[in-house]
C-alpha positions as CSV (number, residue, x, y, z in Angstrom):
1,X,8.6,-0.4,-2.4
2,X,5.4,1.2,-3.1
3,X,1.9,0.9,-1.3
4,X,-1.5,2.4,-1.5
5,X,-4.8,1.9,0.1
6,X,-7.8,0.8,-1.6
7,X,-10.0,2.3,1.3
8,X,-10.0,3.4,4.8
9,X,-12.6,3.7,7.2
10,X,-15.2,2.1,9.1
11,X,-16.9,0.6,6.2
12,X,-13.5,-0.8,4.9
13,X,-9.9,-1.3,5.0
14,X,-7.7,-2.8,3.1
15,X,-3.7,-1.5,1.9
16,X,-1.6,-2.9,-0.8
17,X,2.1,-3.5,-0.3
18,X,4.2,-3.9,-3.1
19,X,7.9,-4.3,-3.9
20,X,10.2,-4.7,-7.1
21,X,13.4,-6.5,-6.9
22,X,14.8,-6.8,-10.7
23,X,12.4,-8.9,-12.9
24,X,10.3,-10.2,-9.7
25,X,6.8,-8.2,-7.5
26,X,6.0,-9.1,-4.5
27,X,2.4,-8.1,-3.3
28,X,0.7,-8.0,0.4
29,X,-2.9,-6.9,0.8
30,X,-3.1,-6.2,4.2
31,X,-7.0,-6.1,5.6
32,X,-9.8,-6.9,3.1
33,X,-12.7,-5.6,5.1
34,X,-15.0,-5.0,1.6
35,X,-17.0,-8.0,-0.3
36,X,-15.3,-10.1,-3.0
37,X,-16.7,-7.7,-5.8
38,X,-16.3,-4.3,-3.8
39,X,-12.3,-5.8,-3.3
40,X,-12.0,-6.6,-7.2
41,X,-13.5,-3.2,-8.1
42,X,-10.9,-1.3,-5.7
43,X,-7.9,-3.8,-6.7
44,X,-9.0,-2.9,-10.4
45,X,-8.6,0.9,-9.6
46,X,-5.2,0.6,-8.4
47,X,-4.6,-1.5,-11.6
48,X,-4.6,-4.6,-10.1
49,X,-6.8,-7.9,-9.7
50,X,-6.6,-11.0,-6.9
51,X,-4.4,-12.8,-9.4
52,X,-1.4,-10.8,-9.0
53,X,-1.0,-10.9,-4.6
54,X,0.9,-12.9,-3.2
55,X,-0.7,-13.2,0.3
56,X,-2.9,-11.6,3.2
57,X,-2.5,-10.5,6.1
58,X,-5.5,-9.5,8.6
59,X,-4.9,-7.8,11.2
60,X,-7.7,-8.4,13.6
61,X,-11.5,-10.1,13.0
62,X,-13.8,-6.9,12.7
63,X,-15.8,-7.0,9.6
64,X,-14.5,-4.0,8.3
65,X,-10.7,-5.4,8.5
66,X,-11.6,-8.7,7.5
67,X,-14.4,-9.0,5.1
68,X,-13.6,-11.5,2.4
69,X,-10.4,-12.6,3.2
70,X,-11.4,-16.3,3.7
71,X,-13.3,-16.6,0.7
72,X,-10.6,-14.4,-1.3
73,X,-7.9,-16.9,0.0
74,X,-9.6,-19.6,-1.2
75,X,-10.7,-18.4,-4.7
76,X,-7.3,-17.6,-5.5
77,X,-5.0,-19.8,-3.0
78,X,-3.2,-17.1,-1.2
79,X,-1.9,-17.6,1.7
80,X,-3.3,-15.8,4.8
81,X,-2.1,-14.9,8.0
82,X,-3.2,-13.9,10.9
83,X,-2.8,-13.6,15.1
84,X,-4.4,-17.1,17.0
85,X,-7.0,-15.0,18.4
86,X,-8.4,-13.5,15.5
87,X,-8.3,-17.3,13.7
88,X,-10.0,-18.1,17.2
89,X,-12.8,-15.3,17.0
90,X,-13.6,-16.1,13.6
91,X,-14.6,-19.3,15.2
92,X,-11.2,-21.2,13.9
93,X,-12.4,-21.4,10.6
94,X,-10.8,-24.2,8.2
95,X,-8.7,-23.0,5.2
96,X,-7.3,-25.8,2.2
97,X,-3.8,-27.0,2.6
98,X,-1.7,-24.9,3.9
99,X,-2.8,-21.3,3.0
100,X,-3.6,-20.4,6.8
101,X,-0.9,-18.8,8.3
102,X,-0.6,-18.0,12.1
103,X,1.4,-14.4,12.8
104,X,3.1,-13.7,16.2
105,X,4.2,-10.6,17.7
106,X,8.0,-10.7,17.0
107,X,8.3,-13.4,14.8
108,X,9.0,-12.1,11.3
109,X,7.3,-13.3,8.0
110,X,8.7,-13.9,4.5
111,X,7.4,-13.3,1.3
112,X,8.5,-12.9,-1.6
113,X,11.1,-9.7,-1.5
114,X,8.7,-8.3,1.6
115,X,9.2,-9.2,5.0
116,X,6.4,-8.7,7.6
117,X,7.0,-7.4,10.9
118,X,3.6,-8.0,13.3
119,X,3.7,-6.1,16.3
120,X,0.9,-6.6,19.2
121,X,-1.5,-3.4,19.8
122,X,-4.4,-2.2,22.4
123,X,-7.7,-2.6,20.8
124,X,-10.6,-4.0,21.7
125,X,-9.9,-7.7,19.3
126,X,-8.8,-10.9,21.1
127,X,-5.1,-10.9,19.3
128,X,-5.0,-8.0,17.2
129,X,-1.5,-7.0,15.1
130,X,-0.2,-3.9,13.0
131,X,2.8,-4.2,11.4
132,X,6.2,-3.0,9.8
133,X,6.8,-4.2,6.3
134,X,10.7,-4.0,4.7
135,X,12.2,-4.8,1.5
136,X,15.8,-4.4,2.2
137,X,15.7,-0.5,1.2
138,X,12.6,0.8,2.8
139,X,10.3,0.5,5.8
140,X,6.6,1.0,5.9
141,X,4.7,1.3,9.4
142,X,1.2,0.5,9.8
143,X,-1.0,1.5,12.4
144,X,-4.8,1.6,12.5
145,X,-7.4,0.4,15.3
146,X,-5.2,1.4,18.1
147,X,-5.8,2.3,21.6
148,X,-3.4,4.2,23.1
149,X,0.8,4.2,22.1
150,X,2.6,2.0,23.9
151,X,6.4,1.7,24.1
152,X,6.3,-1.5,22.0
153,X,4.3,0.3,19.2
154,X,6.9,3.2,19.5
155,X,9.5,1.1,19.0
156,X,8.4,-0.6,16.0
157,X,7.9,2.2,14.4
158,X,11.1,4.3,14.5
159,X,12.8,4.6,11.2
160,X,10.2,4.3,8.8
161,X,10.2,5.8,5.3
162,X,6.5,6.0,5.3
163,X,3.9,5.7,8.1
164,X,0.3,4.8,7.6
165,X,-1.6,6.6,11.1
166,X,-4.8,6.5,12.4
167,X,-6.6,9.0,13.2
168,X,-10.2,8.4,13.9
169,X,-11.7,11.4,16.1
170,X,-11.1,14.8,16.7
171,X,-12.0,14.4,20.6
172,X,-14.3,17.6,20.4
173,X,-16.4,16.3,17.7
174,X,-16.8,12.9,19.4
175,X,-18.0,14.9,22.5
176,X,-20.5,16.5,20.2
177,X,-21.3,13.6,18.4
178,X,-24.9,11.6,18.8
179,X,-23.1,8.8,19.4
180,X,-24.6,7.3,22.6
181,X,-22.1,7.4,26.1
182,X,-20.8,3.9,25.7
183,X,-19.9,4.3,22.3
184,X,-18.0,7.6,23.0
185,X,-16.1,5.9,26.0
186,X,-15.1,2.7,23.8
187,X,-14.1,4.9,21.2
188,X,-11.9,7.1,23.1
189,X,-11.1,4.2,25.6
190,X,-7.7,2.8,25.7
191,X,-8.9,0.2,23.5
192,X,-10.1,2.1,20.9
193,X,-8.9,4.2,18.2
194,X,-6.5,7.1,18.2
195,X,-7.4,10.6,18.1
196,X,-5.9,13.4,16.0
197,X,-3.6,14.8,18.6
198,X,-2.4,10.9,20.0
199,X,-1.6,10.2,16.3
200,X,-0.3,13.4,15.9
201,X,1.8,12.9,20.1
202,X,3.1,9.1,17.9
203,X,4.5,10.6,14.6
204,X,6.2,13.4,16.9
205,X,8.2,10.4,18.4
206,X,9.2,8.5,15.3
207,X,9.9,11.4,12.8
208,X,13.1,11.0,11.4
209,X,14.7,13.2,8.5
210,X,14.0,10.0,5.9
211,X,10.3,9.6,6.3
212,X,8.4,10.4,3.7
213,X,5.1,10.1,3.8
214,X,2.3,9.8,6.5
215,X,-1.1,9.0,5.7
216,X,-4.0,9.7,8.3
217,X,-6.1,6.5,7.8
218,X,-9.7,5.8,9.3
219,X,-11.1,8.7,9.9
220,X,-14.7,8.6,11.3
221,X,-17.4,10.3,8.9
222,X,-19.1,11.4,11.9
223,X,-16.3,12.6,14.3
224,X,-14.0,14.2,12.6
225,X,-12.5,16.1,9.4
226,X,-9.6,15.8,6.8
227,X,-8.6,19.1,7.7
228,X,-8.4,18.1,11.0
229,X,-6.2,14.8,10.7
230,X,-4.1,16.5,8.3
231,X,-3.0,19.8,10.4
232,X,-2.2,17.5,13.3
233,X,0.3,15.7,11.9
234,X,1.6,18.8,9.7
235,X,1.7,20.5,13.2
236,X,4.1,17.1,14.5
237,X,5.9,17.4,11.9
238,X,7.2,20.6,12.3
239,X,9.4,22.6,9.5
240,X,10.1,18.6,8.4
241,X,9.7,18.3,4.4
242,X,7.2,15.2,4.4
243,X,4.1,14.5,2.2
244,X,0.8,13.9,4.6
245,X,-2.2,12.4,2.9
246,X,-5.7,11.6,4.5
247,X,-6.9,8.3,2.9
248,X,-10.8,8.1,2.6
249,X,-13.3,5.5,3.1
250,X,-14.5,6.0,-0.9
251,X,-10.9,6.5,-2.8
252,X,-8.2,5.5,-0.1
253,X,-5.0,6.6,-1.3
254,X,-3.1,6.1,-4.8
255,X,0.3,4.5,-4.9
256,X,3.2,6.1,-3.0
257,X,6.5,6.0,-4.2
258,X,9.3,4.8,-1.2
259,X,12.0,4.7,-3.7
């Protein structure tokens, strides 16, 4: 298994999943918060195009998760899935045939050589879902547009090879920040997004000796700093041996190896 991300940030999100197995890829693109074109250009970068995924997964109906991802299913018949509540806050909108997909908390999905494992968050969508994604070898954890940790999180997240983290603030610079008082409190709310040293609190609870890589994704422009993201998790780490990456909102991150 392999993945990268094509962009990460408030202006966009989207992460590409892929596995080998002998003569057959499979390929998830998980969020698609950029336009058709901006998506081809990005896919086109990794060496890609629409053509060669297999499906779509969203995991909750802000613009910058979503973006094309009806229109991209339809232009190209991938199947796309999704929580109820997000299909219901983008106002149940009709797909062809069977490429709309409904994803539960729990309840495992199949394809190709990847299987998808949704988990439910806290973040301020009707029925938003991260997820773990295996291949039989390795394990990838997602987790972006998150709240606070809870247990269930936790627990999906233990054993994973690789770990894609948000980290969205560091909580002086969104003190600091213009940002008016609301914004600061939804931010930093429960329902939110996680700061440097909650990201940083998570990976210390799932580190394992295996996991090798951990990618600080959505970072604000205005609140905080690579440098930042990055020696939080390099400080939960510890003396572990694991490669941390900060994805941007411009270049994401290029493909990583869980082989």
């Amino acid at each position: 298994m392999r993945f990268c991300s094509l962009g990460s940030g408030s202006s966009g999100n989207a992460l590409v999943i892929e596995s080998h197995s002998g003569s057959t890829v499979t390929r998830v693109l998980v969020d698609c918060g950029f336009s058709q074109r901006e998506l081809d250009g990005r896919l086109a970068r990794a060496g890609l195009a629409p053509e060669d995924l297999d499906a779509v997964f969203v995991t909750h109906e802000h613009g910058d998760h979503v973006g094309c991802a009806m229109t991209l299913s339809r232009r190209h018949r991938l199947p796309l899935w999704m929580s109820r509540g997000t299909w219901r806050a983008l106002g149940e909108r009709v797909l062809p045939g069977d490429l709309l997909n409904l994803a539960r908390d729990g309840e495992s999905i199949a394809v190709g050589d990847l299987e998808l494992l949704p988990f439910t968050v806290p973040h301020d969508a009707l029925e938003p879902l991260q997820l773990c994604c295996r291949d039989g070898r390795s394990r990838l954890g997602v987790l972006t547009d998150t709240g606070m940790p809870t247990a269930h999180l936790l627990a999906q997240l233990q054993d994973c090879d690789a770990l894609v983290l948000e980290c969205n603030h560091d909580r002086e610079m969104l003190a600091r920040s213009r940002y008016p008082a609301s914004l600061k409190a939804r931010i930093g709310g429960t329902q939110g997004h996680l700061a440097n040293d909650t990201a940083a609190a998570i990976l210390a609870q799932c580190r394992h000796d295996r996991l090798r890589h951990v990618v600080a994704a959505h970072l604000s422009a205005e609140n905080n700093l690579p440098a930042l993201a990055a020696a939080a998790l390099a400080a939960a780490c510890g003396s572990q041996t694991t490669d941390i990456v900060v994805a941007t909102a411009e270049a994401g991150v290029g493909w990583l190896d869980l082989a």
